[in-house]
C-alpha positions in Angstrom: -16.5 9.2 6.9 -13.3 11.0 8.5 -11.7 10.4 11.8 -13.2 13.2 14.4 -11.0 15.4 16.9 -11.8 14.8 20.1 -11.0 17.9 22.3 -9.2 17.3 25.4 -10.9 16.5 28.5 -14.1 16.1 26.5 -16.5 13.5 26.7 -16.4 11.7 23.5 -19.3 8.6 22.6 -18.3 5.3 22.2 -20.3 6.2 18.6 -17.6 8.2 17.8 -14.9 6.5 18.9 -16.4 3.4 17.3 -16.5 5.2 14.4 -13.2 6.8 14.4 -11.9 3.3 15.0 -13.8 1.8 12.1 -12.2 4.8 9.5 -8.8 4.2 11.1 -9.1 0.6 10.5 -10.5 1.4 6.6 -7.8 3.8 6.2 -5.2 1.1 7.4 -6.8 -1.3 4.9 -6.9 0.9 2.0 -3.0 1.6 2.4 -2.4 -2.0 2.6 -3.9 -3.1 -0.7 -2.2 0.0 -2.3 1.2 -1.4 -0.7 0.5 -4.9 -1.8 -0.6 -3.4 -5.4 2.7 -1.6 -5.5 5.0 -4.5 -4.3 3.2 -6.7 -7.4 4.2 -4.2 -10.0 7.7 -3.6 -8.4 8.3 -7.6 -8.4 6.9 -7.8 -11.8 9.1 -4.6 -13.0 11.9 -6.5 -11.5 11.3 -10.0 -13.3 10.8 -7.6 -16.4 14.2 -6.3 -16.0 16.1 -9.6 -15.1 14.4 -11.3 -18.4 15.6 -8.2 -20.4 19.0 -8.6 -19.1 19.2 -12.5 -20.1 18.1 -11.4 -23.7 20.7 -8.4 -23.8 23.2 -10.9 -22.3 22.8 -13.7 -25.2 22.9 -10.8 -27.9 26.3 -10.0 -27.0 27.3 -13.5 -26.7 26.3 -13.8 -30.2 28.4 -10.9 -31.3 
């Protein structure tokens, strides 16, 4: 389903409005679990990094 124009000064259905509303709201829903996906692997990237450092960090201590 996609969101449909309403022209101005039209009449528009409460069908299609209910339905635009209901893609909106999927659309929304969508971007969020693609956002939360994202944060995830950015936290995880950054724990990867941190735990790399510590190892880098104890090799030059032992040098």
């Amino acid at each position: 389903m996609a969101i449909e124009e309403i022209e101005y000064g039209s009449l528009a259905s409460s069908t299609l409005i209910n339905n635009n509303f209901k893609d909106l709201q999927a659309q929304i829903t969508a971007l969020s679990l693609r956002i939360s996906a994202n944060i995830e692997n950015i936290q995880q990237n950054t724990n990867d990094i941190a735990s790399l450092s510590r190892r880098v960090t104890k090799l030059e201590e032992k040098s």
